[in-house]
C-alpha positions in Angstrom: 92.3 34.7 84.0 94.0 37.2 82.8 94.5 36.0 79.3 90.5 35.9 79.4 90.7 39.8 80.5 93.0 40.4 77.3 91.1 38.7 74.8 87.5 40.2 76.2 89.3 43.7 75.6 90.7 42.6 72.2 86.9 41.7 70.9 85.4 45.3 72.2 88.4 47.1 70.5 87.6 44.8 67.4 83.8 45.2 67.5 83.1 48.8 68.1 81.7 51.5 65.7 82.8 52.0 62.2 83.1 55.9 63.0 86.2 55.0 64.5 87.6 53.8 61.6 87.0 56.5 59.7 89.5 58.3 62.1 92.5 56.0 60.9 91.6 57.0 57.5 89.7 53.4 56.3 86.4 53.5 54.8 84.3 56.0 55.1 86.6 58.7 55.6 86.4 62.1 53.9 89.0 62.9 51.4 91.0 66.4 51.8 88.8 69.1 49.7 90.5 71.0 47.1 90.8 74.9 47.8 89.8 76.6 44.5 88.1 79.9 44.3 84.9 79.8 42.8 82.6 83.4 41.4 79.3 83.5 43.3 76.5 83.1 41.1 74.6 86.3 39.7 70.9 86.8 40.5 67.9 85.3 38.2 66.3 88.1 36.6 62.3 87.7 35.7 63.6 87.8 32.2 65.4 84.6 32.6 62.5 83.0 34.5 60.1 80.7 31.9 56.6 81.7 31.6 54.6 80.0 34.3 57.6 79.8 37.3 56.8 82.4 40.1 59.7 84.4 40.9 60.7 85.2 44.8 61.3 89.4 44.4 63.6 89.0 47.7 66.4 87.1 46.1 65.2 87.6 42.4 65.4 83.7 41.9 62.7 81.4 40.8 60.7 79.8 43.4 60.4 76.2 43.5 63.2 76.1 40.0 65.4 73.2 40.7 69.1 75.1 41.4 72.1 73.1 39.6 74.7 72.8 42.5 78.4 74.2 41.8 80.5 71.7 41.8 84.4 72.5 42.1 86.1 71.4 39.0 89.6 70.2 38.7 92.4 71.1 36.6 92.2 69.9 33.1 88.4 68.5 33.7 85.8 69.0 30.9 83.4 72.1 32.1 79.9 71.8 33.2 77.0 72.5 30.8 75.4 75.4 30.6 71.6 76.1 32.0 69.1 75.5 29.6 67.8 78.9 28.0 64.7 81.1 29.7 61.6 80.9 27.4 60.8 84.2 25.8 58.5 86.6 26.8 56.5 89.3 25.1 57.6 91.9 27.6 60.0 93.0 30.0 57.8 93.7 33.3 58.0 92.0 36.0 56.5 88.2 36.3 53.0 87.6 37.8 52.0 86.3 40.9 51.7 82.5 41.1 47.9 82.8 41.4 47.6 84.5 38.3 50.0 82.8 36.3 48.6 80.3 33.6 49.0 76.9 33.5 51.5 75.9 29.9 47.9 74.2 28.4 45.8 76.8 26.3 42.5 77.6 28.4 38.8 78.2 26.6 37.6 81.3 26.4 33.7 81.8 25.7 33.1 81.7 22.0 36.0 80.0 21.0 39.6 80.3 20.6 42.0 80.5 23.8 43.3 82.7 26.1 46.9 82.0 24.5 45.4 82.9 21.3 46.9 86.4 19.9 45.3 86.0 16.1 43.1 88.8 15.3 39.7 89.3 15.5 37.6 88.2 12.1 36.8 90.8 10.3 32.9 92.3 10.1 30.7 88.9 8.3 28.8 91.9 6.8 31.2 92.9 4.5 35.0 94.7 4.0 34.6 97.4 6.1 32.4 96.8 8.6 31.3 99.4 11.2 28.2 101.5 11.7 26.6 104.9 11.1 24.5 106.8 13.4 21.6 105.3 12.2 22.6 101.9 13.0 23.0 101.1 9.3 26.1 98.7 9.0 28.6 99.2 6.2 28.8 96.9 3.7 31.9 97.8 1.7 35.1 100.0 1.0 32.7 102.0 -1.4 30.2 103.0 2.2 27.0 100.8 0.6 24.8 101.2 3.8 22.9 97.7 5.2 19.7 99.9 5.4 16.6 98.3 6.3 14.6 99.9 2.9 15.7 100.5 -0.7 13.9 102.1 -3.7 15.4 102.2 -7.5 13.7 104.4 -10.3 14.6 103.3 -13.9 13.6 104.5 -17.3 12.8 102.0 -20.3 13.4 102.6 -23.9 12.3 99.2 -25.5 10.6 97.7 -28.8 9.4 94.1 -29.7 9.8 91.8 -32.0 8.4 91.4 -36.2 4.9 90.3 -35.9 3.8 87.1 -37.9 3.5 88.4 -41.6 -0.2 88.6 -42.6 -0.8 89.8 -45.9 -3.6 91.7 -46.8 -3.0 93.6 -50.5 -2.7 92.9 -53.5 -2.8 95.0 -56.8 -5.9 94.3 -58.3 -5.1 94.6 -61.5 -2.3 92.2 -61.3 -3.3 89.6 -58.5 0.5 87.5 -58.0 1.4 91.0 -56.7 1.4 91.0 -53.3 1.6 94.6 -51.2 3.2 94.6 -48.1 1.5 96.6 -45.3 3.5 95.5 -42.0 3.9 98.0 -39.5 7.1 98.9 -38.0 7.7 98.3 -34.6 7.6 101.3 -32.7 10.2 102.5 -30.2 8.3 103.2 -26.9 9.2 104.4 -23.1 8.5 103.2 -20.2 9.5 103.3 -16.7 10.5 100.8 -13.2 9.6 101.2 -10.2 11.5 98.8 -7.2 10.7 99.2 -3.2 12.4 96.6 -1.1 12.8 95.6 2.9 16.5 93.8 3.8 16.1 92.1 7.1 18.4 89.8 8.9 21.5 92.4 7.7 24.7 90.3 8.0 26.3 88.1 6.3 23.5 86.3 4.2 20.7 88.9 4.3 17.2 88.4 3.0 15.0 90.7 1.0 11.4 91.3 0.3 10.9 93.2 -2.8 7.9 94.8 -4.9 8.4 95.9 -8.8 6.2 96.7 -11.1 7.0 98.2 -14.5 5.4 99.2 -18.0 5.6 100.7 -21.3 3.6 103.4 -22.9 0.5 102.3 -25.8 1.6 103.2 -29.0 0.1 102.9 -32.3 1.7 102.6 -35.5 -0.2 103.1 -39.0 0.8 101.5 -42.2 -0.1 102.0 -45.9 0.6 100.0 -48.6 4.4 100.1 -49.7 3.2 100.4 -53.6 1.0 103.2 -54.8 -2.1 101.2 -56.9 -5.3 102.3 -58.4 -7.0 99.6 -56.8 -6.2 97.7 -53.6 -7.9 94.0 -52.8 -7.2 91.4 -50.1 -6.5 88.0 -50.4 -8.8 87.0 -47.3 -12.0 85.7 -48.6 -14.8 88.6 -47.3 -17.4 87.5 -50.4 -19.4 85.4 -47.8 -19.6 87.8 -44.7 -22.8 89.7 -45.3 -23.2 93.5 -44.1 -26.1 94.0 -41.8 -28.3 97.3 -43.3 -25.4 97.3 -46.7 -26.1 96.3 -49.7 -23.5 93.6 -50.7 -20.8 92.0 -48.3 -17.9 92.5 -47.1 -15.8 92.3 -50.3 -17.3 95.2 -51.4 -15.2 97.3 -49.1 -12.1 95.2 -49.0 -12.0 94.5 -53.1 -11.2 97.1 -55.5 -11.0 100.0 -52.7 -9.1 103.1 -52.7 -7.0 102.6 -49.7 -5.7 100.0 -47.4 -4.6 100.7 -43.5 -3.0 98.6 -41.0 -2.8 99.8 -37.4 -1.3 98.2 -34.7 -0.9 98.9 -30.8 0.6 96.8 -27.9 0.9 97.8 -24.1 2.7 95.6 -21.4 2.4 95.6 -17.5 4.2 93.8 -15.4 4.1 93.0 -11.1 6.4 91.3 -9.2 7.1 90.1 -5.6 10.2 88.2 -5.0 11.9 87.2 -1.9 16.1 87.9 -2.0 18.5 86.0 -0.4 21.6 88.1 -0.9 25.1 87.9 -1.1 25.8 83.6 -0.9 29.4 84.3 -2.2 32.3 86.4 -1.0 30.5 86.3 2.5 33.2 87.7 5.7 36.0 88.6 3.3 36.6 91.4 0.2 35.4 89.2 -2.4 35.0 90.8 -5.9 32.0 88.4 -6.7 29.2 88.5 -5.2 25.3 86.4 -5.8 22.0 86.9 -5.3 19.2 84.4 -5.5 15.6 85.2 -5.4 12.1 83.4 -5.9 8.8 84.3 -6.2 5.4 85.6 -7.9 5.3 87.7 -11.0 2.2 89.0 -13.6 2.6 90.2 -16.7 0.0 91.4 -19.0 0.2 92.0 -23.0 -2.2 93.3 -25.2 -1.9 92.8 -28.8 -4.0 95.1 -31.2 -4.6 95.0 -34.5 -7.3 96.6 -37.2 -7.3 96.1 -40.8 -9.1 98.8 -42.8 -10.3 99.4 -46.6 -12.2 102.6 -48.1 -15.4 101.4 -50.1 -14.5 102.8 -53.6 -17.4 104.7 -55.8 -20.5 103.1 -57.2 -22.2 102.5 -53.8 -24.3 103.8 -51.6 -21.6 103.4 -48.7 -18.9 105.3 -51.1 -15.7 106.7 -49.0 -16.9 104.6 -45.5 -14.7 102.4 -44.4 -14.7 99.5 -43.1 -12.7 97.9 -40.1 -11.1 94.3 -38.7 -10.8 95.3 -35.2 -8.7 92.0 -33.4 -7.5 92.9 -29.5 -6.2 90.2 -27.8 -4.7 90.1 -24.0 -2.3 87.5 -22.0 -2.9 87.7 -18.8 0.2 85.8 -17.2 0.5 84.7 -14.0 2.9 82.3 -12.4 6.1 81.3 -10.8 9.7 82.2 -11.0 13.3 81.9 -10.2 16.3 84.5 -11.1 19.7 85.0 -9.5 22.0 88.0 -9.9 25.6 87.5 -10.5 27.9 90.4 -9.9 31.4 91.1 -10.4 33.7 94.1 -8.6 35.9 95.6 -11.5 36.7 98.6 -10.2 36.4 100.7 -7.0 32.7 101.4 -6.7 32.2 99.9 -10.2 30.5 96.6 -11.0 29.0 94.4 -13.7 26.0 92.2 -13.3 23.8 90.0 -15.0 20.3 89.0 -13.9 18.4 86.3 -15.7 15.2 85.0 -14.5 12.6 82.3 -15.8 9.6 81.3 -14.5 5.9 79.1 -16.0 2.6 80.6 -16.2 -0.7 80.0 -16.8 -1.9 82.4 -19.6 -5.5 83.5 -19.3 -6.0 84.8 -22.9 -8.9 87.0 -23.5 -10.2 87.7 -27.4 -12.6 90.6 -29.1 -12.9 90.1 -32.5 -14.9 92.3 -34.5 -15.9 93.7 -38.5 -17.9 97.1 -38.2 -18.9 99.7 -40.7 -18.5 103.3 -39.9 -16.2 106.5 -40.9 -14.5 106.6 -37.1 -13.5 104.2 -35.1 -15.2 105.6 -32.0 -18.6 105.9 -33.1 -20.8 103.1 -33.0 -20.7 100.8 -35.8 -23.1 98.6 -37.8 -21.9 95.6 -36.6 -21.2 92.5 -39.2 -23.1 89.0 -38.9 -22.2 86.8 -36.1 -20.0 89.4 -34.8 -18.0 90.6 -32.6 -17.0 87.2 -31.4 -15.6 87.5 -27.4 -13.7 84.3 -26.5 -11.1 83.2 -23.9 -9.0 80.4 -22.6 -6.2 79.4 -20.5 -2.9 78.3 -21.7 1.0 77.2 -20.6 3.4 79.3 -20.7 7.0 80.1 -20.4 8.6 84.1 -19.5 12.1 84.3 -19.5 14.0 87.8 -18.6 18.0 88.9 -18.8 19.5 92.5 -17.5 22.5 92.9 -17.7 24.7 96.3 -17.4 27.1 98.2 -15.3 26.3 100.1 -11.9 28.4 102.9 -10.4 28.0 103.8 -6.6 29.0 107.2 -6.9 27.6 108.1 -3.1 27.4 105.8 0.4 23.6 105.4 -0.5 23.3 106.0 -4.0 24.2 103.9 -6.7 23.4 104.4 -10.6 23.0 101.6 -13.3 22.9 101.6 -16.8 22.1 98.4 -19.1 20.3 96.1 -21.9 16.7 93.8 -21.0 15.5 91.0 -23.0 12.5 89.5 -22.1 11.1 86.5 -24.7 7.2 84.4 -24.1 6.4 81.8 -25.0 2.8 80.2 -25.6 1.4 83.9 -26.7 -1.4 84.7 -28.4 -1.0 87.5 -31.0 -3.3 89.5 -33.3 -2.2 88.8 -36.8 -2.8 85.0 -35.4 -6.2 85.3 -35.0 -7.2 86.5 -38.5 -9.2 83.5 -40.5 -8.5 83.0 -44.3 -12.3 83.3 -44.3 -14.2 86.2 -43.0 -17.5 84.8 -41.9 -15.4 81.8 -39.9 -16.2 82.5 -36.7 -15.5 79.2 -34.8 -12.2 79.5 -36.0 -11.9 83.4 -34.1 -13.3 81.4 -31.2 -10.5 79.3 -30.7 -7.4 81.3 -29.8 -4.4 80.2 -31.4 -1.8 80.5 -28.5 1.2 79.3 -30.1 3.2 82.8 -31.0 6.4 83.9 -29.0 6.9 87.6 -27.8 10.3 89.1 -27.7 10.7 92.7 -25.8 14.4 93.9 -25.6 15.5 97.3 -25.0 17.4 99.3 -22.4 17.4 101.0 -19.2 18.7 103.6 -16.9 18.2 104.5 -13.3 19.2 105.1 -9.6 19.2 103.3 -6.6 18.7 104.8 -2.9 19.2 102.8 0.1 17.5 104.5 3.9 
């Protein structure tokens, strides 16, 4: 029995809880710790906080910022590594709450771009400079060009055509094979522009609506014969045209006369309306090029005059009265057309340009055609058989113009331009066409010839106001 107490006891003892090992030092136990003295960590200032981690202003460390624990390190052991480095931040304040903190991920903002986004703002779509006057007018440009609603320009024209067709009409005659030329010269004449224009839509590819119209002064010029002969005939054949209430024909005047004239006059008209787009190229940024483009409606009107006369020489009743080819003809254009206007930026407030346009018309040409006896041209004639002769037709044609020239804005609203036109139809009828070898051919006046070209080319001056 008592060996039974004894080994009951001995299986208790055996069987009881492992804490009581860990008193006999076995398993479990904790090891002796090593006195060493350790320096107590500094503070975490907000600087040293990354952007995004809320910062507790009691103990000025991060809230929530896993904490590396301080371990004690032997002798001779390899030291610990060092925290990772704060993120930067654009100031020193203090860090913001954690309800107003952003997340790491950029957020939207309306119209593009991010909250995290520090770029600058575009600059002005309407130009370099951008900004606005009291009046609301936008600036286009380093130079102060105003985006003003209206602009007029005022030009001057100083402009001359081409050499007319060559139509001889003298010859000495007393030696026929000699052939008198009596071209006139082509006069020099002025003329004048006028431009009114409405820009709407004023930013970066701004529309226009403009109205020109334009013209030079009628001139005449008067031409003799180039060699001084007793007697002056024509090669035209005037034998067959009869003089109504004269004695003889035609070749009585023309043939063996005292004096040959040539006059000639021209006058040109012209009306446009064009819709602009403006400025397709250096659009938001300080571009030195810049591009216009433009479409629209455009009339042009030439009248061609021309009068052949000869003095009747002695012998007749009609002695020292003249007698007159009067030959007006008009094109009356109208038609389509497209233009653009390249510029290029040289210079502060200095720029070059060219300006072509082109455009197909019908030509309604109108003809009078007339012979007529008298000693003015003004008073009422005695009019020649079958004459005058008033015809007319329509036609195809082709206008092509080119300015080009350099502009100066020498004021926010003014700028002044100086340069060289060319302007060249096609499809044209012209006076000196009209004339038939034989005088009395009056089918042949009827039917317009419509196959001369017209070249006007001179230059121009003038200013350009923007309100």
């Amino acid at each position: 029995m008592k060996l039974l107490r004894a080994s009951v006891f001995l299986s208790v003892v055996a069987l009881g809880p492992a804490g009581a090992w860990a008193q006999l030092g076995l398993y479990g136990s904790p090891e002796p710790l090593r006195l060493t003295t350790a320096e107590p960590a500094a503070p975490v200032s907000a600087q040293q906080v990354s952007y995004g981690t809320p910062v507790d202003p009691a103990y000025g460390t991060a809230i929530g910022a896993p904490q590396r624990p301080v371990y004690p390190v032997s002798a001779g052991a390899a030291p610990l590594p060092p925290l990772p480095p704060a993120l930067p931040r654009s100031s020193a304040g203090p860090a913001p709450s954690p309800a107003t903190v952003p997340n790491s991920l950029p957020q939207a903002v309306p119209g593009g771009g991010s909250m995290t986004d520090l770029s600058p703002a575009p600059a002005n779509r309407s130009g370099c400079a951008g900004g606005a006057d009291d009046n609301g007018c936008a600036d286009l440009g380093t130079c102060g060009t105003r985006c003003c609603p209206w602009y007029a320009s005022f030009s001057a024209l100083v402009m001359s055509r081409d050499h007319a067709n060559k139509l001889w009409t003298t010859y000495d005659a007393n030696d026929a094979p000699h052939q008198i030329p009596t071209f006139p010269k082509d006069e020099w004449r002025w003329g004048g522009e006028v431009t009114v224009g409405r820009t709407f839509c004023c930013g970066c590819v701004p529309w226009s609506l403009e109205l020109t119209y334009w013209g030079l002064e009628g001139s005449q010029s008067v031409s003799m014969p180039a060699d001084v002969v007793p007697r002056y005939s024509t090669p035209l054949t005037m034998g067959l045209l009869g003089i109504t209430n004269h004695a003889g024909s035609a070749a009585d005047w023309f043939d063996n006369s005292p004096d040959h004239r040539v006059w000639r006059s021209s006058e040109f008209h012209d009306i446009e309306l064009n819709l602009v787009r403006n400025r397709l190229l250096g659009c938001g940024e300080c571009s030195p090029w810049n591009l216009d483009c433009s479409m629209g409606v455009r009339f042009f009107r030439f009248r061609d005059h021309f009068i052949f006369g000869a003095e009747r020489g002695p012998g007749g009743p009609d002695a020292g009265e003249w007698i007159y080819l009067d030959d007006a003809v008009t094109n009356n254009l109208f038609g389509f057309q497209l233009g653009f206007n390249a510029e290029y930026r040289f210079a502060r407030c200095w720029r070059a340009f060219v300006a072509p346009k082109i455009g197909i018309y019908d030509n309604y040409m109108d003809l009078d055609y007339d012979i007529h006896v008298g000693n003015d041209h003004g008073i009422q004639p005695d009019y020649a058989q079958q004459y005058p002769v008033h015809s007319h037709r329509h036609g195809f044609s082709v206008l092509g113009q080119i300015d080009a020239g350099i502009a100066w804005q020498f004021a926010p609203r003014w700028e002044a331009k100086i340069g060289y036109r060319l302007i060249a139809v096609s499809g044209a009828a012209l006076a000196e066409s009209q004339v038939p070898f034989y005088g009395n051919d009056t089918p042949a006046v009827a039917d317009i010839d419509r196959n001369g070209d017209l070249i006007l080319h001179g230059a121009f001056v003038g200013l350009t106001w923007t309100f």
